[in-house]
Gaussian input, Z-matrix of N, CA and C with variables (Angstrom, degrees):
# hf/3-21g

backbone

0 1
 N
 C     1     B1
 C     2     B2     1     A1
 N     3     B3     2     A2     1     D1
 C     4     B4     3     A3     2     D2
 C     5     B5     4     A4     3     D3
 N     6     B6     5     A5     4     D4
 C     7     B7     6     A6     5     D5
 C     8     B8     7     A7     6     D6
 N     9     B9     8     A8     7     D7
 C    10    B10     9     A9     8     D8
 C    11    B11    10    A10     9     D9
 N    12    B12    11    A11    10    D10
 C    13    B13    12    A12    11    D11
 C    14    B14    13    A13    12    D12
 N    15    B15    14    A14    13    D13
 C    16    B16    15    A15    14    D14
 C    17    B17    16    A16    15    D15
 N    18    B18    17    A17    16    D16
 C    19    B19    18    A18    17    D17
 C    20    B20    19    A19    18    D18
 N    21    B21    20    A20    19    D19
 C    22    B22    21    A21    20    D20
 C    23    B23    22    A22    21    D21
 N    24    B24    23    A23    22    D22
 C    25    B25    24    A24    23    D23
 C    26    B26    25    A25    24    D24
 N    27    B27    26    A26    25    D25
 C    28    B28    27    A27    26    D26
 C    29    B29    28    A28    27    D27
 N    30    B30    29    A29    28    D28
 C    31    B31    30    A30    29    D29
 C    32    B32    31    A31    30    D30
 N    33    B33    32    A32    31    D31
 C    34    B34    33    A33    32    D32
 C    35    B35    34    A34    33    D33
 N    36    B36    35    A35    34    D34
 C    37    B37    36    A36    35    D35
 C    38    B38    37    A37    36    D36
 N    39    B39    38    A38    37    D37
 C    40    B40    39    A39    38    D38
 C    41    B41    40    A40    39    D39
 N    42    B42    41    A41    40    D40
 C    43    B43    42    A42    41    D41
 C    44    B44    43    A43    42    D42
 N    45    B45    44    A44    43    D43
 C    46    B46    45    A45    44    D44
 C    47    B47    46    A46    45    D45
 N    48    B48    47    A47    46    D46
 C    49    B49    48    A48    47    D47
 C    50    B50    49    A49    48    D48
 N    51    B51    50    A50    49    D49
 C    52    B52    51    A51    50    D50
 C    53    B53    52    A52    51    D51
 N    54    B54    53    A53    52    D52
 C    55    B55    54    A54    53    D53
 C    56    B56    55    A55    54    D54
 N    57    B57    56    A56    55    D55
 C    58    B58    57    A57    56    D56
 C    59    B59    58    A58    57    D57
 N    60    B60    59    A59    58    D58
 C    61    B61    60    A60    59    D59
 C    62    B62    61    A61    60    D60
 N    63    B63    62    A62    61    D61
 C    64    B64    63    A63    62    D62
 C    65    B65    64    A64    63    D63
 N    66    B66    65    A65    64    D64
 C    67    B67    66    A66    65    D65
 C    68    B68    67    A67    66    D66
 N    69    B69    68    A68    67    D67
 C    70    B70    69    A69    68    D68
 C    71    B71    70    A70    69    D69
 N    72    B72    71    A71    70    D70
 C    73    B73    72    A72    71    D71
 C    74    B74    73    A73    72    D72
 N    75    B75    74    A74    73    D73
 C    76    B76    75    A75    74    D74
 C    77    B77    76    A76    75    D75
 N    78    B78    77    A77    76    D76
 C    79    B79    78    A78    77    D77
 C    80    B80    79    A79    78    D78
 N    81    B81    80    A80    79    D79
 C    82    B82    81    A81    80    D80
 C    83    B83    82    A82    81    D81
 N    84    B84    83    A83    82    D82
 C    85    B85    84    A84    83    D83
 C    86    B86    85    A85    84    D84
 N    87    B87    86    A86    85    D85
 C    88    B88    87    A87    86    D86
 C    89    B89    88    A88    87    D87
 N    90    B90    89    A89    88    D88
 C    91    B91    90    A90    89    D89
 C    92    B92    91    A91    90    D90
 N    93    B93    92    A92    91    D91
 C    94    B94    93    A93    92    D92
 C    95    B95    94    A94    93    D93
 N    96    B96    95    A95    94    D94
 C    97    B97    96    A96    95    D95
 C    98    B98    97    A97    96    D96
 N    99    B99    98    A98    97    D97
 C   100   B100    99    A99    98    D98
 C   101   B101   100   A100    99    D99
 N   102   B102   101   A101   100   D100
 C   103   B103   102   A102   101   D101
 C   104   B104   103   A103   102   D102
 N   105   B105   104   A104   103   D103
 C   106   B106   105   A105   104   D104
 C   107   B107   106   A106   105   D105
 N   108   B108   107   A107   106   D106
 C   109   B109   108   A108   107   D107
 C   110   B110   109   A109   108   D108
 N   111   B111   110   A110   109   D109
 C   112   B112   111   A111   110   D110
 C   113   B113   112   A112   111   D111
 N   114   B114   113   A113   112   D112
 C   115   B115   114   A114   113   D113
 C   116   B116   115   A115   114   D114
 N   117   B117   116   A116   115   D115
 C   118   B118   117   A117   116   D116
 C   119   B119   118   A118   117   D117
 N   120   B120   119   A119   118   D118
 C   121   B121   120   A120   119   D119
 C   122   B122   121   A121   120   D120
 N   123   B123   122   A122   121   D121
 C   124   B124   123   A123   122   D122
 C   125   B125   124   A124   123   D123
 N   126   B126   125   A125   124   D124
 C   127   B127   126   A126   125   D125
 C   128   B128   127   A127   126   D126
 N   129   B129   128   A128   127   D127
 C   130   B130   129   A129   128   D128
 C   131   B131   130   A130   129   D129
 N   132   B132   131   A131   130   D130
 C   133   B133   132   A132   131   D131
 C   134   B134   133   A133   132   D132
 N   135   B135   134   A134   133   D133
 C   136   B136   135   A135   134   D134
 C   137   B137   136   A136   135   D135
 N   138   B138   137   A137   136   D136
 C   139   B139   138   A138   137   D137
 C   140   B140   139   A139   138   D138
 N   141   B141   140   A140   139   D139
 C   142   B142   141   A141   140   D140
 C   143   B143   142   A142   141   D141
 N   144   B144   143   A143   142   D142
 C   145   B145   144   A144   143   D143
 C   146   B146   145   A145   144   D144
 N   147   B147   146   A146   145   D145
 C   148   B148   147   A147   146   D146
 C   149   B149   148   A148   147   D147
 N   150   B150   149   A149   148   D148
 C   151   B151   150   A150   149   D149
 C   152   B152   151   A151   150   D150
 N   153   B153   152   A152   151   D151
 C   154   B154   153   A153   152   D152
 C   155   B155   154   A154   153   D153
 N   156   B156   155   A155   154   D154
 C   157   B157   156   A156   155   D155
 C   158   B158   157   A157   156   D156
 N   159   B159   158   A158   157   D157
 C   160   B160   159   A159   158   D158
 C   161   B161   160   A160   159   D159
 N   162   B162   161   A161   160   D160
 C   163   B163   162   A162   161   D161
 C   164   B164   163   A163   162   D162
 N   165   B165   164   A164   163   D163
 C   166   B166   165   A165   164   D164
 C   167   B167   166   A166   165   D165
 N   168   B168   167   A167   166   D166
 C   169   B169   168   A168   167   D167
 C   170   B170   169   A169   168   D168
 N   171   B171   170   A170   169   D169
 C   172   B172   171   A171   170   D170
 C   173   B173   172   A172   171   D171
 N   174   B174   173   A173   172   D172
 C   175   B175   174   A174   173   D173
 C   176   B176   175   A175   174   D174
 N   177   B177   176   A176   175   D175
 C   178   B178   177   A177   176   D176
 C   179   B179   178   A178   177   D177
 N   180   B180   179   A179   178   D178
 C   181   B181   180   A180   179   D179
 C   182   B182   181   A181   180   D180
 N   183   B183   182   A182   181   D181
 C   184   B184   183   A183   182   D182
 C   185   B185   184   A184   183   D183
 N   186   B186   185   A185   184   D184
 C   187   B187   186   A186   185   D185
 C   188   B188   187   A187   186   D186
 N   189   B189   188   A188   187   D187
 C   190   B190   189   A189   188   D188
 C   191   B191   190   A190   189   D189
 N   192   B192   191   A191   190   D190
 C   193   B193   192   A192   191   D191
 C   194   B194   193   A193   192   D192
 N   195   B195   194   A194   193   D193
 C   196   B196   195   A195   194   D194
 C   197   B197   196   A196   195   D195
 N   198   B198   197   A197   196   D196
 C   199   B199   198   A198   197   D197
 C   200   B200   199   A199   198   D198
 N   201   B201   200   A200   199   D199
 C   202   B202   201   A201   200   D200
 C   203   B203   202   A202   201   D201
 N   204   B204   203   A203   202   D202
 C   205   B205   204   A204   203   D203
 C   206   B206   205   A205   204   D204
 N   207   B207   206   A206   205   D205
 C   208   B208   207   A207   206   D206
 C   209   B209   208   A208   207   D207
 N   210   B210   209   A209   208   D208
 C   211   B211   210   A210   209   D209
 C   212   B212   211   A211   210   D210
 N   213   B213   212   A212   211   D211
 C   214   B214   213   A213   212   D212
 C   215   B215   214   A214   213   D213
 N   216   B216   215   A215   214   D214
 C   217   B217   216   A216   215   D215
 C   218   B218   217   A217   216   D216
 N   219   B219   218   A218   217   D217
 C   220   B220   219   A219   218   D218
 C   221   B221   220   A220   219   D219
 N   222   B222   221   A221   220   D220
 C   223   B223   222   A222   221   D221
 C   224   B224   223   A223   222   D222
 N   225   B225   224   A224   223   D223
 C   226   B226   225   A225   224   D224
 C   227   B227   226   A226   225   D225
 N   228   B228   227   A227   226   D226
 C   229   B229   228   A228   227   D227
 C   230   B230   229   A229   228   D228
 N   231   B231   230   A230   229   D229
 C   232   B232   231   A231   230   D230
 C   233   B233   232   A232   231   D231
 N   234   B234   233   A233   232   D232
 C   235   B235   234   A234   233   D233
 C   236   B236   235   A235   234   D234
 N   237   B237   236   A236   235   D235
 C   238   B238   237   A237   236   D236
 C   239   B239   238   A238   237   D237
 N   240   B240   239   A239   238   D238
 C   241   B241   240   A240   239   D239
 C   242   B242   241   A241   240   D240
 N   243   B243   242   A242   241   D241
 C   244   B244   243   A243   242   D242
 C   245   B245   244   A244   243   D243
 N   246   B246   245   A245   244   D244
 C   247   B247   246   A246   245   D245
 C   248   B248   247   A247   246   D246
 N   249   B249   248   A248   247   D247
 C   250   B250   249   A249   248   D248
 C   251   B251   250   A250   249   D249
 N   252   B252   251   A251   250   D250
 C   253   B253   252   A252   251   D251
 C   254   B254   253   A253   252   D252
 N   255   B255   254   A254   253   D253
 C   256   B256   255   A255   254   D254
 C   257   B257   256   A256   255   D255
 N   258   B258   257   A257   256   D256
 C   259   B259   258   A258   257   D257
 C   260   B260   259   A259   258   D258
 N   261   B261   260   A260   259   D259
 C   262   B262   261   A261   260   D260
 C   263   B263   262   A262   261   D261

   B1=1.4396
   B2=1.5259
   B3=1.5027
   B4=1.7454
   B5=1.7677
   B6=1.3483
   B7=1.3810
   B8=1.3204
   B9=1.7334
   B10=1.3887
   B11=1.5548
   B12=1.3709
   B13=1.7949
   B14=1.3110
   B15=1.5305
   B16=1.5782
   B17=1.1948
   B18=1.3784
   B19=1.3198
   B20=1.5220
   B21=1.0361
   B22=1.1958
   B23=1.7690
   B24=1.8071
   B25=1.6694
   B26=0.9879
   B27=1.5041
   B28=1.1240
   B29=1.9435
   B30=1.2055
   B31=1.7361
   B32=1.1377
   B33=1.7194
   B34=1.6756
   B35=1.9659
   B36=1.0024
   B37=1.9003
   B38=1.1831
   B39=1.7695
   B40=1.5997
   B41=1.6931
   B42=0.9509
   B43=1.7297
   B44=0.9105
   B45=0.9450
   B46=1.7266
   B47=1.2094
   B48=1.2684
   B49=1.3618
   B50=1.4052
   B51=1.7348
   B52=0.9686
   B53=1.5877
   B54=1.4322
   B55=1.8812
   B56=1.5067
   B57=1.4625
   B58=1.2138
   B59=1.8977
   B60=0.5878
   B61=1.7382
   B62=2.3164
   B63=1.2159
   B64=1.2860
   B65=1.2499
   B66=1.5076
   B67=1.4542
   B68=1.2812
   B69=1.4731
   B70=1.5648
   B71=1.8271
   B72=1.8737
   B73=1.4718
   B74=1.3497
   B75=1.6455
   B76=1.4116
   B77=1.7026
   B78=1.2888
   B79=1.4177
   B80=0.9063
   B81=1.2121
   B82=1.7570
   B83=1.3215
   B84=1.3085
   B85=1.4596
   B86=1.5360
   B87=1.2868
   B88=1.8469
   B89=1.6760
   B90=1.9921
   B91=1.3265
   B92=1.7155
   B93=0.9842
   B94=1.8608
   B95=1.5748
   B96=1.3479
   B97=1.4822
   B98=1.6887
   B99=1.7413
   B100=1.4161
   B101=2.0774
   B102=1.3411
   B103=1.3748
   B104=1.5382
   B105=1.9749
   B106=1.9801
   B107=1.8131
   B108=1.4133
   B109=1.2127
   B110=1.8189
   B111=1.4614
   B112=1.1053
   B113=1.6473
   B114=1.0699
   B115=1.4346
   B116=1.2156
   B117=1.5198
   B118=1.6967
   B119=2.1105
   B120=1.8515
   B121=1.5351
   B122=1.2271
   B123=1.6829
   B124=0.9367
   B125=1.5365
   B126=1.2048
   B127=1.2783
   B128=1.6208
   B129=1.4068
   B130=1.4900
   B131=1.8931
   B132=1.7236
   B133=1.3668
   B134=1.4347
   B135=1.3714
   B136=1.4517
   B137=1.2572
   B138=1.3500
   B139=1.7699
   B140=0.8864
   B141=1.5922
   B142=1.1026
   B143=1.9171
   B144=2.2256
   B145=1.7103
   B146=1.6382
   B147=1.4890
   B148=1.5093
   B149=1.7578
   B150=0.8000
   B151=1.6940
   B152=1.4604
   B153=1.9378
   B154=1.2194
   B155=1.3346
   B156=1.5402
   B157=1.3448
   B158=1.3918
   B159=1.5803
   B160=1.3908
   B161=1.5512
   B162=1.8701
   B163=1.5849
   B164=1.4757
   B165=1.6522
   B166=0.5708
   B167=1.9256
   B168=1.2934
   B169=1.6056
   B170=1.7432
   B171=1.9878
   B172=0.9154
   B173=2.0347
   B174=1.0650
   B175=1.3093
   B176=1.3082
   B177=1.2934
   B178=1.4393
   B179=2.2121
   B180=1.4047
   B181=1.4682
   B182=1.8603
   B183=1.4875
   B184=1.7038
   B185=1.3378
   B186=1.8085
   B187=1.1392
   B188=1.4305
   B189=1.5831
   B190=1.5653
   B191=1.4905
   B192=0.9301
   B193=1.9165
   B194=1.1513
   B195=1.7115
   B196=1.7741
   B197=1.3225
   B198=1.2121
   B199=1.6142
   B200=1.7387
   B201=1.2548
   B202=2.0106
   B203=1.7808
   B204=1.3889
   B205=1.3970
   B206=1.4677
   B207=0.9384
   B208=1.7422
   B209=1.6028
   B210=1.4109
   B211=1.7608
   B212=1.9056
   B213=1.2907
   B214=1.8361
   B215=1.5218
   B216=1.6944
   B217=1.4046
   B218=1.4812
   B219=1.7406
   B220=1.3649
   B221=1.6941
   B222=1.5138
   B223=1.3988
   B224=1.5095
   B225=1.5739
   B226=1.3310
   B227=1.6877
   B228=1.3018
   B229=1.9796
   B230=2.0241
   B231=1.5896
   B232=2.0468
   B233=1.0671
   B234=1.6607
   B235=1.3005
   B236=1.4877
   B237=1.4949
   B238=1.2048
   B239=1.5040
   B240=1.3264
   B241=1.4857
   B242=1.8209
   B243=1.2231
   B244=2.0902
   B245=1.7404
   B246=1.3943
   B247=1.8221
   B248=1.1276
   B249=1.2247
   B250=1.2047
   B251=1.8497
   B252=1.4584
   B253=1.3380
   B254=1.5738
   B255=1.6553
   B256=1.4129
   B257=1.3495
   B258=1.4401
   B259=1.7558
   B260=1.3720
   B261=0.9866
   B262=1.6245
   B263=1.3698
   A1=111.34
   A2=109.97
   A3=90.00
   A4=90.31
   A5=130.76
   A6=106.50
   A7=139.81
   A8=104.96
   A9=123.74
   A10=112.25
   A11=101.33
   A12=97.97
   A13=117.54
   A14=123.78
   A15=118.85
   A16=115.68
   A17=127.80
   A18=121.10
   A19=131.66
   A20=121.65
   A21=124.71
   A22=122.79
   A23=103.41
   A24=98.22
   A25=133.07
   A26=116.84
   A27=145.73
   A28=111.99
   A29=94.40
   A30=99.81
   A31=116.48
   A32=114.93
   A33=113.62
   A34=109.86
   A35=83.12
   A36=108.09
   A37=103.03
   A38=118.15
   A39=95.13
   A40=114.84
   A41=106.64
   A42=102.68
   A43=112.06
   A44=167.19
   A45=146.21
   A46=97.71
   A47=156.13
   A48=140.29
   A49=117.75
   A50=120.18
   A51=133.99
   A52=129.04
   A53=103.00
   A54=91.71
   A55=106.36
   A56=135.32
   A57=77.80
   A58=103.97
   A59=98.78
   A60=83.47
   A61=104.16
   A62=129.91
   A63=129.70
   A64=110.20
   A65=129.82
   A66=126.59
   A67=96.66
   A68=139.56
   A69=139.95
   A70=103.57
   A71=110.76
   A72=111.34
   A73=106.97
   A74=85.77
   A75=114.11
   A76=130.26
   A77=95.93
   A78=118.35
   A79=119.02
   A80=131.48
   A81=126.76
   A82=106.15
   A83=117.14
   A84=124.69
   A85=125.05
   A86=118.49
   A87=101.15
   A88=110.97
   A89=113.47
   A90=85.19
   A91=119.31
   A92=100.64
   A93=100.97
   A94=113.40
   A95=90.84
   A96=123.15
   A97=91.21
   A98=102.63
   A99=127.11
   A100=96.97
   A101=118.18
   A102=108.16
   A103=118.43
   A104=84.27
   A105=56.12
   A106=93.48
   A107=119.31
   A108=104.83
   A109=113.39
   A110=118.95
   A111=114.21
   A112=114.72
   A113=132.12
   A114=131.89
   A115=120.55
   A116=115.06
   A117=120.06
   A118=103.19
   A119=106.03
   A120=105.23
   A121=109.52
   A122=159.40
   A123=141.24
   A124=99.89
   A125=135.28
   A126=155.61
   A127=106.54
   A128=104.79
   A129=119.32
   A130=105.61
   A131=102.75
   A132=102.74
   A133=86.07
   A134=163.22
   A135=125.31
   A136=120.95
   A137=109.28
   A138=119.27
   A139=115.76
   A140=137.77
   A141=124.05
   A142=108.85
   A143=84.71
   A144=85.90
   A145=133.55
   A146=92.95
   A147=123.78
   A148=90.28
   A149=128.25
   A150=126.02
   A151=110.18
   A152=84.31
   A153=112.35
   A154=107.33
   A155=134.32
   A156=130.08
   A157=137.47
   A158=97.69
   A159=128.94
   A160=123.16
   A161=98.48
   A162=110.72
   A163=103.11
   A164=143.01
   A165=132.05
   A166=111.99
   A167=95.87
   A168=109.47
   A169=108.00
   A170=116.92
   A171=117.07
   A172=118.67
   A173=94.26
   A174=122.66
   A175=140.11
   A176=124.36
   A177=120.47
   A178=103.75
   A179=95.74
   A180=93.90
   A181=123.90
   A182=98.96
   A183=112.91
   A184=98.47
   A185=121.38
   A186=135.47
   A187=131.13
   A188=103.65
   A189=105.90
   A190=120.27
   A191=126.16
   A192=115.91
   A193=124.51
   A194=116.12
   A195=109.77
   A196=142.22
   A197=85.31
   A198=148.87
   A199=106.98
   A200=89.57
   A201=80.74
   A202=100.59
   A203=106.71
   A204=105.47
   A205=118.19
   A206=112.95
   A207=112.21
   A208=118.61
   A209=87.73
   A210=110.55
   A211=115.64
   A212=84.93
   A213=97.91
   A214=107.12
   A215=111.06
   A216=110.95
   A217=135.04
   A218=97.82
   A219=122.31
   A220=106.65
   A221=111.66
   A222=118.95
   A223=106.19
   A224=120.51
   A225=125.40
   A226=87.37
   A227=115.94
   A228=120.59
   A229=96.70
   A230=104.47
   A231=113.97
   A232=84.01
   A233=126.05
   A234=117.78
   A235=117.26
   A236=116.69
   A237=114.55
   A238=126.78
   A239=108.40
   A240=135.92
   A241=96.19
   A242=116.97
   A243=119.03
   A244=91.41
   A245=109.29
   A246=89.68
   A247=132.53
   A248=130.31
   A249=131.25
   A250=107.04
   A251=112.26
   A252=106.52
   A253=120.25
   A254=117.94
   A255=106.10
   A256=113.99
   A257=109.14
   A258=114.45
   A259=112.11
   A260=120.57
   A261=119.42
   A262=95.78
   D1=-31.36
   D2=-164.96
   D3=-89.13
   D4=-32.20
   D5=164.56
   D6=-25.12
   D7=-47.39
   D8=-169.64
   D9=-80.72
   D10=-40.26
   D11=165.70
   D12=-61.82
   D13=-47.30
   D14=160.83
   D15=-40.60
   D16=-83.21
   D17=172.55
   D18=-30.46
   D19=-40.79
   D20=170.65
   D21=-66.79
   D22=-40.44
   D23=149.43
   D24=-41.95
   D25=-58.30
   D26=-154.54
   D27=-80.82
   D28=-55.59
   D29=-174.75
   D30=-121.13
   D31=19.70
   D32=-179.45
   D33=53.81
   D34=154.15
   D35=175.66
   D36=-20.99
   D37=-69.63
   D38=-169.46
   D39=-86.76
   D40=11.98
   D41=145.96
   D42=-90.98
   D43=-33.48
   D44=165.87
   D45=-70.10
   D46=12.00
   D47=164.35
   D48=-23.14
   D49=-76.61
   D50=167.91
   D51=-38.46
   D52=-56.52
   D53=157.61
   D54=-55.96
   D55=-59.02
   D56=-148.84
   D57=-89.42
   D58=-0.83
   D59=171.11
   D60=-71.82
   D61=-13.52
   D62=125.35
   D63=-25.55
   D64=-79.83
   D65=-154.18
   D66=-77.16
   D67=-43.00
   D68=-167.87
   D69=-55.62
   D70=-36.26
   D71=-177.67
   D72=-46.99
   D73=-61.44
   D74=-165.13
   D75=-31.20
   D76=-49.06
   D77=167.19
   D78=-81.88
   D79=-30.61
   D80=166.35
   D81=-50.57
   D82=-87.51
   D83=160.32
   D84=-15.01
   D85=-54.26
   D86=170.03
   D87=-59.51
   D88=-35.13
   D89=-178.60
   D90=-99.00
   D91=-3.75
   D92=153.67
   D93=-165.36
   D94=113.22
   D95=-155.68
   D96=-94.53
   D97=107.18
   D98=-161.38
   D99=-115.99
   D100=179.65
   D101=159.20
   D102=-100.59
   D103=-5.38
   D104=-165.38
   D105=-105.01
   D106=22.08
   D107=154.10
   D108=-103.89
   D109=5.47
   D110=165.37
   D111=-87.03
   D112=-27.07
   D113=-172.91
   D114=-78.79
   D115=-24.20
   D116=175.25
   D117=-75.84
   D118=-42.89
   D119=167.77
   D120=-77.40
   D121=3.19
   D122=175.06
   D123=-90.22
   D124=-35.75
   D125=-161.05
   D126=-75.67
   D127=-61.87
   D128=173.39
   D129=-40.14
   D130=-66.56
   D131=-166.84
   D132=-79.30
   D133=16.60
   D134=154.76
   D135=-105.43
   D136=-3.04
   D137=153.28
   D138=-75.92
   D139=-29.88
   D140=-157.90
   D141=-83.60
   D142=-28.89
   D143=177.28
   D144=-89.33
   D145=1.55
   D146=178.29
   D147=-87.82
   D148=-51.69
   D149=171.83
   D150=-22.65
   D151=-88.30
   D152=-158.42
   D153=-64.19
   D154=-18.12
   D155=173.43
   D156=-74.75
   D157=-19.33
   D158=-177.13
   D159=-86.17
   D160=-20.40
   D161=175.60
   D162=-119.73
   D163=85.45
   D164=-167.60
   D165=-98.22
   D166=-10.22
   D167=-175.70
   D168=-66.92
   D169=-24.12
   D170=-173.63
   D171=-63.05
   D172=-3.03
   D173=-154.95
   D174=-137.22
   D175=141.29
   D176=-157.61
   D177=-91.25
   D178=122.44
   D179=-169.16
   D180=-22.70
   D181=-33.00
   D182=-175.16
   D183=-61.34
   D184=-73.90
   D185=161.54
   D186=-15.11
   D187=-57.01
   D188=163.96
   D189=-82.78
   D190=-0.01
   D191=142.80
   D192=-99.13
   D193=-3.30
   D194=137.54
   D195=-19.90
   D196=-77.88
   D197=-157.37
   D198=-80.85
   D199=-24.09
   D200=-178.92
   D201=-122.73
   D202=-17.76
   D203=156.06
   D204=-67.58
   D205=-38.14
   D206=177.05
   D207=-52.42
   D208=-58.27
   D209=162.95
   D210=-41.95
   D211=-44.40
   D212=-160.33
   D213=-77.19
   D214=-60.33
   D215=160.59
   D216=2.16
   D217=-76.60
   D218=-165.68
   D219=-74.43
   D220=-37.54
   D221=-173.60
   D222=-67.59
   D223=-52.05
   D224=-167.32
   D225=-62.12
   D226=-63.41
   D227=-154.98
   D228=-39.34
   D229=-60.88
   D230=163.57
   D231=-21.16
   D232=-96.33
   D233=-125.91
   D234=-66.21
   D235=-26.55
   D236=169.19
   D237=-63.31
   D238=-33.99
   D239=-167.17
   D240=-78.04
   D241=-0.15
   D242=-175.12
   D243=-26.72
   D244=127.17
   D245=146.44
   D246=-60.75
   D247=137.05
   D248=-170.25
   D249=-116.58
   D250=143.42
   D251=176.96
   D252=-74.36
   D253=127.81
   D254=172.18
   D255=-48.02
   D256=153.57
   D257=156.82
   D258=-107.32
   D259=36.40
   D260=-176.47
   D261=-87.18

């Protein structure tokens, strides 16, 4: 969310495109948590923290452990969160 309000200051509606189709995954996925709506959000947040981790000069040291925690958060929580097949 606070991406998408930035973006949306910042670059109007169709700049935030991408967040919010982020938040549209997002919510799909908590209410039926599929793979192939997890692999397009696992991907998103592990580029974004493979990015932001890799350019750290863009950025003020505080900022860049913001900034790649934000990234990191969401990617690690995915990977734990894999769908898994019932055995019932």
């Amino acid at each position: 969310m606070l991406f998408l309000l930035l973006s949306i200051e910042y670059a109007g509606l169709f700049g935030s495109s991408l967040y919010i189709l982020i938040i549209l995954f997002s919510a799909a996925y908590v209410l039926r948590p599929t793979v192939v709506l997890w692999i397009p959000l696992f991907g998103w947040f592990a580029y974004y923290t493979i990015e932001t981790a890799l350019h750290p000069d863009r950025l003020t040291k505080s900022d860049w452990i913001i900034f790649v925690s934000l990234g990191l958060a969401p990617a690690v929580s995915l990977l734990l969160a894999w769908p898994r097949k019932n055995e019932t």
